[in-house]
Structure formats: C-alpha cells, structure tokens
N, C-alpha and C positions, 0 to 999 in steps of 0.2 A: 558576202566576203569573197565569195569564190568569183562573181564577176569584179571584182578588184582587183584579185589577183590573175585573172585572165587578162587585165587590160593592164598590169603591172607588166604582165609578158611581153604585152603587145609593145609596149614602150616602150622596154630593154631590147626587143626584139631590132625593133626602128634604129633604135642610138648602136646598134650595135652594127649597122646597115650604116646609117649616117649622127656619127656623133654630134654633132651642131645640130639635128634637125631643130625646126621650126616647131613652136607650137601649131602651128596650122598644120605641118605636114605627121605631128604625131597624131593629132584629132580624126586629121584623111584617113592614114592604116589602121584605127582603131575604130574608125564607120560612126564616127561621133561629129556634132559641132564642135566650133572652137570654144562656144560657151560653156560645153559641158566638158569640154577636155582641159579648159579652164579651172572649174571647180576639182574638177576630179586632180590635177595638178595640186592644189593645195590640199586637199584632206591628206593625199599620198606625201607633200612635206611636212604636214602636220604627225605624223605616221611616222615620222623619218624614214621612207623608202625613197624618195628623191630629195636628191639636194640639187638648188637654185646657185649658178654662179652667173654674175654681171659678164659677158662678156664686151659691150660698150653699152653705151644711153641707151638703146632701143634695142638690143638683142640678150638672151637669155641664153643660158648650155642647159642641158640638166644631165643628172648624172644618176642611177643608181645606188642609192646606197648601201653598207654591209648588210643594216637591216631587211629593205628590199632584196637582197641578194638571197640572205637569208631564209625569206619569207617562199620567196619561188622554190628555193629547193624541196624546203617541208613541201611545196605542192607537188611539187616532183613525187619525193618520195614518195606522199600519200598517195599520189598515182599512181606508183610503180606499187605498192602494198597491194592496194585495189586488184590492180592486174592480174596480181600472183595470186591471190586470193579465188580470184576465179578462175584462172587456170587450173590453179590444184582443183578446185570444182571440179571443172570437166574431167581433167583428170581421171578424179576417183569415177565418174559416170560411167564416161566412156572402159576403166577399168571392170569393172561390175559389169556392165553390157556385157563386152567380149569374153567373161568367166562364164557369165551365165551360157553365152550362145554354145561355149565349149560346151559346158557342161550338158546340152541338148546335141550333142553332136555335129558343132559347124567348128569347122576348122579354118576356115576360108571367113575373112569379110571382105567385102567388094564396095569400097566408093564409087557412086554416079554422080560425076559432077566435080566441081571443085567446093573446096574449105581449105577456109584463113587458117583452120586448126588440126589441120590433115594430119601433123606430126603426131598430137596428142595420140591419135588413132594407130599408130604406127608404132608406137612407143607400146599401147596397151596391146594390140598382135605381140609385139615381140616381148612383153611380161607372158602373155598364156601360149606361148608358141601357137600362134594363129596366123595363117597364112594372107598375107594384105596385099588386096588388088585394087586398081582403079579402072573405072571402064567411062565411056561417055555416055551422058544421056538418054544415047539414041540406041544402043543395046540394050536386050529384055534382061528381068532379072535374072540375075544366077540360083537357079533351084539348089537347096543345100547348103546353101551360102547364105550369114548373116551380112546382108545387101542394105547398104546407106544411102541418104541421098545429101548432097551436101549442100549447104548455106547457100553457095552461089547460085542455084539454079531456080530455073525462070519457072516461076510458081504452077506453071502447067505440066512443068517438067515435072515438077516434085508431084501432085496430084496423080500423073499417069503413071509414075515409080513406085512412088504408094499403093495405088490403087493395086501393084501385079507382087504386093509383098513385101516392098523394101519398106526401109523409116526414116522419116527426114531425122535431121540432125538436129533441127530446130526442136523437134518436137520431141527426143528424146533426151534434151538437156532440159526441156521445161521452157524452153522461150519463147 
C-alpha cells in the first residue's frame, strides 16, 4: 500500500506540473513502463483516487480525486506522526545525556561536526543550563566537557573523536 501511495504522489506530483500529462510521461516520472503505469491507472480508478475524463478519441486527462486527495494526506500525517515521534525520542535522549553529564560535573557540551539535529542538543543545554559549543573536526577534544560527534562526519572523523573521548551521536541515540 505504501508504494501505491508513493506513486499516487508521484502522479499528483506530475499533474500538478502538467495537468494533461500523458500516460507515458506519468509512467516516465514514476521510473515505471507504460504497461505498468497502465495497470496501476486502473486499480488507482478502481480505488477512486483518479478519475478518467475523455478529453478527444485518442487522449485521456486524469485527475485526482477527493478520495486520492484524501488518502495522501493520512500519508502526510502519518509521516508527520512518525517524525514527531522520534524526535520526542531524541529529545528525551539527548535530555537525560545532558542531566546526567551535569550531574558528573560538565557544564559545557561541545559538537564536532555537524547534525541535522543540532537544535535538539541546544534546546536540552539550555533545559539543564549547559553551556553549547561547536567546534570542527580537526580540533582535539575539549577535557571537562561532555564532547559529541555529529551524524555528519566522515566515519574517520568520528573513530579519531571517539577514540580521544567524545561520543557519536549515532551511537548515543542507539542507531
């Protein structure tokens, strides 16, 4: 169901680009033949998510419909659920880290690197009043300081950051 609804996107995506496309050109964006973009046309009218209008003898429109329209959004959301879901995750991780490191005397945490989720880390400093730094790669660890290394960094990066003390990110979320 969920590659239906990815290629249900894909569709709405195209007609939203080019409302007359062609069955061949929504088959093209969708990395499909026209044979399968065919079948996959009818289950999806079958479904009422697209509707078929004549536009003459030999040309077809098609159109989303409320059902289709519908059906993406639950995907939406259920995405956006997801998301949230594991953001509160880290969240709370990254929360718990930063108490604990207080509570051992580090008042300082220092990013090496970048992260997609660098806020989160910002946000739990500034719940335990902990002082947030970021530093590059290529500087040693900060002694005293609970020292991160973040998602972005090039696997060697993270083994020599590790290795003098700090802790990936990955590996403190459990990923």
């Amino acid at each position: 169901m969920n590659t239906d609804v990815a290629t249900l996107q894909n569709i709405a995506d195209t007609l939203k680009e080019d409302p007359l496309a062609s069955q061949r050109v929504l088959a093209e964006n969708a990395g499909m033949s026209i044979g399968l973009m065919n079948a996959v046309i009818k289950r999806f009218v079958e479904r009422g998510w697209i509707m078929l209008t004549n536009v003459n003898l030999r040309k077809l429109s098609y159109a989303i419909t409320p059902a289709g329209i519908a059906e993406l959004t639950a995907r939406s959301q259920n995405f956006a659920k997801r998301t949230f879901a594991i953001a509160n995750k880290y969240n709370e991780t990254f929360c718990q880290a930063v108490s604990d490191a207080k509570k051992q005397g580090k008042n300082k945490l220092v990013l090496y690197g970048s992260s997609y989720i660098k806020f989160l880390l910002v946000y739990a400093c500034q719940t335990y009043d902990v002082t947030f730094l970021e530093k590059t790669v290529d500087e040693p660890i900060e002694k005293g300081a609970f020292c991160l290394v973040g998602e972005q960094c090039e696997e060697e990066d993270v083994a020599r950051l590790t290795g003098q003390g700090g802790v990936s990110l990955l590996d403190l979320l459990g990923e």
